[in-house]
NUVEX-126895 format. One record per residue (C-alpha): x, y, z; residue in one letter. Coordinates in nm, 3 decimals. Example, Ala and Ser with C-alpha at 12.3 -4.5 7.8 and 13.67 -1.06 7.14 Angstrom:
- px:py:pz:type
- 1.230:-0.450:0.780:A
- 1.367:-0.106:0.714:S
This chain:
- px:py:pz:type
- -1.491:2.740:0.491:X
- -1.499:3.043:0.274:X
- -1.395:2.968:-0.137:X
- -1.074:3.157:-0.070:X
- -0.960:3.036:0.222:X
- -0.985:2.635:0.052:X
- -0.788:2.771:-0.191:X
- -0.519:2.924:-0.017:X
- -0.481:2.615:0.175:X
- -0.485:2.370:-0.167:X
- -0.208:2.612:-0.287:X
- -0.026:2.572:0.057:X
- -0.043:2.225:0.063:X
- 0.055:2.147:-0.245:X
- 0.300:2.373:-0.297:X
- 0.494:2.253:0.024:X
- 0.471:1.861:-0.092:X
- 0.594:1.991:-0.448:X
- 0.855:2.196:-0.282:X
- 1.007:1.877:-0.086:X
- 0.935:1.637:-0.372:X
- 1.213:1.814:-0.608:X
- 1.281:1.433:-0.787:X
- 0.893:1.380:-0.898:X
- 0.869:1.501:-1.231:X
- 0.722:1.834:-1.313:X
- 0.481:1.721:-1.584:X
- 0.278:1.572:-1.335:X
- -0.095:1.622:-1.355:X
- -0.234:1.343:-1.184:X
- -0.372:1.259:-0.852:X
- -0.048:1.271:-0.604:X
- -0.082:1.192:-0.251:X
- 0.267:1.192:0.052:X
- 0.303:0.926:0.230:X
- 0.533:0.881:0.578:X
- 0.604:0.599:0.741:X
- 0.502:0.528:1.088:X
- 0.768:0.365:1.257:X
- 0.605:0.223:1.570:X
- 0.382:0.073:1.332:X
- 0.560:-0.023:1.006:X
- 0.244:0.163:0.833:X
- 0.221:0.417:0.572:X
- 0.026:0.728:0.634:X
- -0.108:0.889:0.307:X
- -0.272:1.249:0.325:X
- -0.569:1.349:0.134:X
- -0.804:1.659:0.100:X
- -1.189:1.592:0.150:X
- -1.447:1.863:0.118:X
- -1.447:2.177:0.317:X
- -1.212:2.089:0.595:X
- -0.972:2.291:0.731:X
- -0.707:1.956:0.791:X
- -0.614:1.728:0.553:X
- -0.757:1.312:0.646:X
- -0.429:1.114:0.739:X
- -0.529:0.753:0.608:X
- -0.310:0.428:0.607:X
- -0.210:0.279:0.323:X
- -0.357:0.004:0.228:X
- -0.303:-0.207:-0.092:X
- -0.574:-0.477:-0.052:X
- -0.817:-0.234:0.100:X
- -1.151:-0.204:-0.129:X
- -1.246:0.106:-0.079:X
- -1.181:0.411:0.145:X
- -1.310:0.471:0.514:X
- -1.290:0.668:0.802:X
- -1.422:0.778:1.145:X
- -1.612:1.090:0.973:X
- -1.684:1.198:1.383:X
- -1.283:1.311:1.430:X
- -1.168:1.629:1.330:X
- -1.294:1.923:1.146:X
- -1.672:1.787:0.998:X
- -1.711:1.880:0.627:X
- -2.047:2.077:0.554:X
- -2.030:1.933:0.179:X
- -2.008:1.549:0.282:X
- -2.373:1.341:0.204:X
- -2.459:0.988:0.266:X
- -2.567:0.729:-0.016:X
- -2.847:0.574:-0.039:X
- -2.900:0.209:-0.043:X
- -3.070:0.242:-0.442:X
- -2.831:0.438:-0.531:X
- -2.555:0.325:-0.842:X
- -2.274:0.372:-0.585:X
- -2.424:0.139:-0.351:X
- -2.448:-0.106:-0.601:X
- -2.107:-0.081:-0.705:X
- -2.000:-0.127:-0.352:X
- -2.168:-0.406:-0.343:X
- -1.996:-0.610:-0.654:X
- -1.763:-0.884:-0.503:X
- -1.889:-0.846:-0.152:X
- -2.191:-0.996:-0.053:X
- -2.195:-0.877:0.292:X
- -2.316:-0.520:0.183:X
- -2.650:-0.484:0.265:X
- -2.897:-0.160:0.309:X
- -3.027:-0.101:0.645:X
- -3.339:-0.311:0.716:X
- -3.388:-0.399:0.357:X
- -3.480:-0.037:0.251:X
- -3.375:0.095:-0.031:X
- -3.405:0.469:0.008:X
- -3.218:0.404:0.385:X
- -2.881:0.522:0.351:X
- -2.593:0.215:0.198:X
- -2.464:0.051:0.448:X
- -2.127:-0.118:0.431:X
- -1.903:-0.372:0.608:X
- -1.601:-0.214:0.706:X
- -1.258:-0.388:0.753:X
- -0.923:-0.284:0.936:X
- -0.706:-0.555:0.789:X
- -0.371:-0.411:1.039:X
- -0.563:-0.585:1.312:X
- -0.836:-0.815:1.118:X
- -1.166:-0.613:1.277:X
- -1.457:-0.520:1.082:X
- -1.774:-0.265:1.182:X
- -2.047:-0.114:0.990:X
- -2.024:0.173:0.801:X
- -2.202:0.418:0.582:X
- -2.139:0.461:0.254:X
- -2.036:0.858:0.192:X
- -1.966:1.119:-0.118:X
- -1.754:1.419:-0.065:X
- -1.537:1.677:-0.278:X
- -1.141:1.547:-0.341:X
- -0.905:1.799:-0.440:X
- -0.610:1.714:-0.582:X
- -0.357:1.818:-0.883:X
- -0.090:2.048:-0.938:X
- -0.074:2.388:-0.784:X
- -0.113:2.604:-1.067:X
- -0.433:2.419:-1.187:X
- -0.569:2.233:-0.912:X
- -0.896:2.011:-0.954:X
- -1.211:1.804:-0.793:X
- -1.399:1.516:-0.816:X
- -1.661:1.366:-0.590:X
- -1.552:1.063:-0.418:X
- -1.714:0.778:-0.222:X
- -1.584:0.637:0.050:X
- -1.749:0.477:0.390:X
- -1.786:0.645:0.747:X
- -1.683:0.417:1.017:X
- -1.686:0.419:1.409:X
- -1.388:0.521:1.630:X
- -1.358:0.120:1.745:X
- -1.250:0.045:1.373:X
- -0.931:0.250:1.437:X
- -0.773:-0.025:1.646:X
- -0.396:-0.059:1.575:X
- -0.391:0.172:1.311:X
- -0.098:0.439:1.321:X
- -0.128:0.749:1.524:X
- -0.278:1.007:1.413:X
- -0.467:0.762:1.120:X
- -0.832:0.846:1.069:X
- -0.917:0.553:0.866:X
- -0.789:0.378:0.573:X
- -0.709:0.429:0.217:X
- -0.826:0.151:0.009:X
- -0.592:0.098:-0.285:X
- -0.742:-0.276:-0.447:X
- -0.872:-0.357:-0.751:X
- -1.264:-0.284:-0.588:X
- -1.516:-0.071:-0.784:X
- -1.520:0.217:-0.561:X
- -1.138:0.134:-0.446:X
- -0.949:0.511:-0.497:X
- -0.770:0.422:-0.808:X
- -1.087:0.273:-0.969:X
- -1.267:0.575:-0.901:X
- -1.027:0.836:-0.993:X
- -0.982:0.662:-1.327:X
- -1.361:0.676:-1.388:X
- -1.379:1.005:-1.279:X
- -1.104:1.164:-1.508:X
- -1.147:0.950:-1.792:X
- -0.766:0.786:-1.733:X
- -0.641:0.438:-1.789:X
- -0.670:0.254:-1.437:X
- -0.323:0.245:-1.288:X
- -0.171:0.296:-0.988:X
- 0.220:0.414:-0.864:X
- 0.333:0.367:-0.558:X
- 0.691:0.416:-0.370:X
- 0.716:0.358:-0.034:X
- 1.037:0.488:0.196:X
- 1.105:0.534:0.553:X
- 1.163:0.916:0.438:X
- 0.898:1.031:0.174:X
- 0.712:0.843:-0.045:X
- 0.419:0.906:-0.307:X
- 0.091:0.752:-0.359:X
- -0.040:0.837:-0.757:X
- -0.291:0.701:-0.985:X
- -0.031:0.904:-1.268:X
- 0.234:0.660:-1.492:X
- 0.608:0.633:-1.311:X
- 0.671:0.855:-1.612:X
- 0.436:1.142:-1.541:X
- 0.548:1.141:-1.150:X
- 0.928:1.019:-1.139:X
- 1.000:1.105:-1.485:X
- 1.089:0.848:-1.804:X
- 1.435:0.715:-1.694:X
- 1.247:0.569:-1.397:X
- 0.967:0.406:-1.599:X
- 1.199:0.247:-1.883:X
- 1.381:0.086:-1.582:X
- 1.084:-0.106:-1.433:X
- 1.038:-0.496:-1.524:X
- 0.713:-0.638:-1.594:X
- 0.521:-0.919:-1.418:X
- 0.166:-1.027:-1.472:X
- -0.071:-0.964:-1.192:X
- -0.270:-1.291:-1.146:X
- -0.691:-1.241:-1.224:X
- -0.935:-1.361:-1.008:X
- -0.783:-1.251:-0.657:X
- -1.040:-1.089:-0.429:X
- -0.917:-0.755:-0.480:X
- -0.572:-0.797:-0.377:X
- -0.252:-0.753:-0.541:X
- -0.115:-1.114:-0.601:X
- 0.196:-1.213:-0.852:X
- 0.362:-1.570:-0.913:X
- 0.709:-1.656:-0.787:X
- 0.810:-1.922:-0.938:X
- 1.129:-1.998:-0.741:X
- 1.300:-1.861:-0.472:X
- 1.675:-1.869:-0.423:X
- 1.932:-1.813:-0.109:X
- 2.252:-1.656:-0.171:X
- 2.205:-1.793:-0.551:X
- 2.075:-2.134:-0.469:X
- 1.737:-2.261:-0.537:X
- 1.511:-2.381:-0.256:X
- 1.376:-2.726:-0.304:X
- 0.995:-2.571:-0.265:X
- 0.737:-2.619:-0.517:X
- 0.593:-2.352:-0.726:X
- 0.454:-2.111:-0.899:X
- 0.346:-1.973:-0.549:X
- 0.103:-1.690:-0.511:X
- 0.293:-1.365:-0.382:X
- 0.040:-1.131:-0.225:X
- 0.158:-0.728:-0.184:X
- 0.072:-0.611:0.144:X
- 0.130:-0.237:0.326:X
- -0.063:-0.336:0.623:X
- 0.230:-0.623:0.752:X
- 0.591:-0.477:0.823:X
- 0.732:-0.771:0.687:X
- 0.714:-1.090:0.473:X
- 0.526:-1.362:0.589:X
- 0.594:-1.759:0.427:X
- 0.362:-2.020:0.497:X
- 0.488:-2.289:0.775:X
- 0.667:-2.519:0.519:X
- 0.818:-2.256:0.316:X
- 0.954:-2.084:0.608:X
- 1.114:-2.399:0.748:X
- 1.309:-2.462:0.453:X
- 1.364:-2.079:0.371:X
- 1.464:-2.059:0.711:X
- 1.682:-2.389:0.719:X
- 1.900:-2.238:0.377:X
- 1.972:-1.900:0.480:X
- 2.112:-2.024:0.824:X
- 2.356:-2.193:0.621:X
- 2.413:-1.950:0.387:X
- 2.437:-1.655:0.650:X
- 2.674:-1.870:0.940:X
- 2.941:-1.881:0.682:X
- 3.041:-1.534:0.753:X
- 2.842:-1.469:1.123:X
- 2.638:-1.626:1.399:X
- 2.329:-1.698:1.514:X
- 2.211:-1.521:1.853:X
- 1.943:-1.542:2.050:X
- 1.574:-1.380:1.882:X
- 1.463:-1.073:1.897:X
- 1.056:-1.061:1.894:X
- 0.911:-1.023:1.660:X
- 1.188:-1.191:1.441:X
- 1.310:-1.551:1.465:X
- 1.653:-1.543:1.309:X
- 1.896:-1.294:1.400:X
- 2.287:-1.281:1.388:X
- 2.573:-1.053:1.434:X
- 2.568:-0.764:1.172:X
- 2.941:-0.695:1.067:X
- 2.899:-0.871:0.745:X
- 2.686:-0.846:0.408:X
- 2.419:-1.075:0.407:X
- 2.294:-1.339:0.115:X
- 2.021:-1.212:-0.110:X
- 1.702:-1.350:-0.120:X
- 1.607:-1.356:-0.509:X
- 1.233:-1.428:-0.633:X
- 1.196:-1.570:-1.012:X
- 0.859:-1.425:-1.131:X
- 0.685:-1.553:-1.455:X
- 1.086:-1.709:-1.570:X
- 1.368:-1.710:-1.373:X
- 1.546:-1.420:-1.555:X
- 1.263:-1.232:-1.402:X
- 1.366:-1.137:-1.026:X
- 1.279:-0.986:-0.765:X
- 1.617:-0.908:-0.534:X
- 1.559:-0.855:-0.200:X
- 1.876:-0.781:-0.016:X
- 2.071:-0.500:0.254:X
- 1.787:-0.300:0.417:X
- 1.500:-0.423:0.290:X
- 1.631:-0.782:0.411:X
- 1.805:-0.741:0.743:X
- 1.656:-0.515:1.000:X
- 1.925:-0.362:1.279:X
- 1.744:-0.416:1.639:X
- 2.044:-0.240:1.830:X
- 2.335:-0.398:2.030:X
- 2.517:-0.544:1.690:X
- 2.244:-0.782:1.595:X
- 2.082:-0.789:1.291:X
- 1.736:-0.994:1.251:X
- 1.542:-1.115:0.901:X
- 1.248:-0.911:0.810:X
- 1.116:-1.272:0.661:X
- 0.871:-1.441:0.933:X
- 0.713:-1.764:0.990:X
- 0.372:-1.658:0.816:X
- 0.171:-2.022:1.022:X
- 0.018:-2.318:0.803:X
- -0.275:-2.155:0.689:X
- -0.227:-1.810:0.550:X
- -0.400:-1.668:0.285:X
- -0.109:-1.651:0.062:X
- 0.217:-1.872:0.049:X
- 0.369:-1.530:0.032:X
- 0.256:-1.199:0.188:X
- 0.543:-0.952:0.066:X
- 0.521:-0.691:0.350:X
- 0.572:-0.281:0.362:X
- 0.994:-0.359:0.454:X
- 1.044:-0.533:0.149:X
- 0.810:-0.292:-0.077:X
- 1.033:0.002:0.006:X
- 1.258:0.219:-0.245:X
- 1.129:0.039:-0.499:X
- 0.867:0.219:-0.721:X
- 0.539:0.017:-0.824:X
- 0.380:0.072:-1.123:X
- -0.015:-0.122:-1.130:X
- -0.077:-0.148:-1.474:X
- -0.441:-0.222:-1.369:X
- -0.630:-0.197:-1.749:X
- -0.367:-0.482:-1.857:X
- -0.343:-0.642:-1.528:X
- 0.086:-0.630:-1.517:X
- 0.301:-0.479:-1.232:X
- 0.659:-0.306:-1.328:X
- 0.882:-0.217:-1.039:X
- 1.244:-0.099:-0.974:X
- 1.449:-0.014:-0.740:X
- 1.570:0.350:-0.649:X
- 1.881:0.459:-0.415:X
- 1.815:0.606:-0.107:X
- 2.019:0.869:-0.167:X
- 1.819:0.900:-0.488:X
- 1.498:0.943:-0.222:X
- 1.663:1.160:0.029:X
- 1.541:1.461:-0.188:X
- 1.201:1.350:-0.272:X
């Protein structure tokens, strides 16, 4: 693709998502990436811009991904895309923290080969490690880095959204797209995220530099926990039904997940989670009959209790209430977006992509802390 016709399409592209994102602050300079949410799914679909292609890569978001992949086979093929080799320093940063990365046949000049995962559907594949041209930044000054990421065959693509290529890895990995943008312009390591049914943003910029400063001095603070494979974990150390305190004993380990539509609680939380909001709920509706995949549903013309997580002290909390509680399945019944997450998960708590929306994110990665707060959606119907 000629210089000035990649150009003319940055400028296009960018200048339409600027365009519709009138509440993201101007001062922006950052790496800014829309995101959509795929209904059928409950995934978010994040578009990039990778080397010489004429179309963008749609990629699902994922928080606990570690890096980046794709099937590299679909759509237009980039002339400026190269493979790694297995000696190479990005190999070897692919490999920290997962010792399933191996070179082909023990050769070291072969290209890097990795093991890819799809965690929407728990399937994994090999792939090969990749470097190709990102363009991102603001229209009037847009920029590039190189970027790796892994190639990965069509089978991997399995209950992804449609339309998804691949996956964009958003952990706490070497070669994860936050880590590598921050090496690559010289940035603190930090990550923003808001995720909506209508528009939201993906940005390794502050909440500041993309939603402006009101937003960031509204955020509360809570220490991301060290030593998690990658993942995004937190402590709750209590968690309360319409005000009252659940006889469950913490600190439990809160995992962030895009790739589940809702929150999963292990077996014995659920069943006394489940137990108190029954009673808390029947006092101003019924209980009727399931609707899969939820397990408690009622009538909806009433306000139902908040769910409230205490993070590091119980004046730290997480509210979790209206839409990003109850979810409307049609006919006058309203079900829990909370699920029975089965006795062995790996979390007591997987907070999924329902209750993650209109609230924006900010992974303070260099001082391992996560702010968030919550915006209107009538504050996000511009964005």
């Amino acid at each position: 693709m000629a210089p000035s016709s990649l150009n003319l399409f940055i400028f296009t592209f960018l200048s339409v998502f600027f365009i519709c994102k009138s509440q993201i602050s101007d001062s922006v300079n950052g790496v800014v990436f829309p995101v959509t949410k795929d209904l059928p799914t409950g995934q978010y679909v994040a578009q990039i811009r990778l080397g010489d292609s004429s179309e963008p890569v749609k990629l699902v978001v994922d928080l606990a991904g570690s890096f980046l992949w794709f099937d590299c086979s679909s759509g237009d093929i980039s002339l400026s895309r190269r493979l790694i080799s297995g000696s190479s320093s990005g190999c070897l940063k692919a490999k920290v923290g997962n010792d399933r990365v191996s070179s082909s046949h023990g050769d070291h000049n072969a290209d890097c080969d990795l093991l890819v995962k799809n965690g929407a559907v728990g399937i994994s594949a090999r792939g090969e490690l990749a470097r190709d041209v990102l363009s991102f930044g603001s229209v009037p000054s847009p920029g590039t880095v190189y970027l790796l990421f892994a190639c990965a065959p069509p089978s991997l693509l399995r209950g992804l959204a449609s339309g998804a290529q691949g996956v964009m890895g958003l952990g706490r990995a070497q070669i994860s797209l936050p880590s590598q943008l921050a090496a690559e312009t010289n940035e603190r390591r930090r990550l923003t995220i808001y995720l909506s049914p209508l528009n939201g943003v993906v940005s390794t910029s502050s909440v500041e530099e993309v939603f402006g400063v009101a937003a960031s001095r509204s955020l509360v603070y809570t220490p991301l926990l060290t030593g998690s494979s990658g993942n995004y974990v937190i402590n709750v150390k209590s968690i309360r039904v319409n005000g009252e305190k659940l006889s469950v004993d913490g600190p439990l380990a809160a995992e962030l997940s895009t790739m589940i539509p809702y929150t999963m609680l292990e077996s014995s939380i659920y069943t006394v989670f489940a137990e108190a909001y029954i009673k808390a709920a029947t006092e101003a509706t019924s209980v009727v009959a399931p609707v899969a995949p939820f397990e408690l549903c009622f009538t909806s013309e009433v306000d139902f209790p908040a769910v409230d997580l205490a993070l590091q002290s119980e004046m730290v909390r997480w509210r979790i209430q209206g839409r990003n509680l109850m979810v409307d399945v049609g006919g006058g019944v309203r079900c829990l977006g909370i699920l029975d997450g089965g006795s062995n998960p790996v979390s007591p708590i997987i907070m999924g992509g329902l209750q993650l929306e209109d609230f924006v994110l900010d992974f303070d990665l260099s001082n391992s802390m996560m702010g968030f707060g919550q915006r209107t959606r009538s504050d996000s119907a511009s964005l």
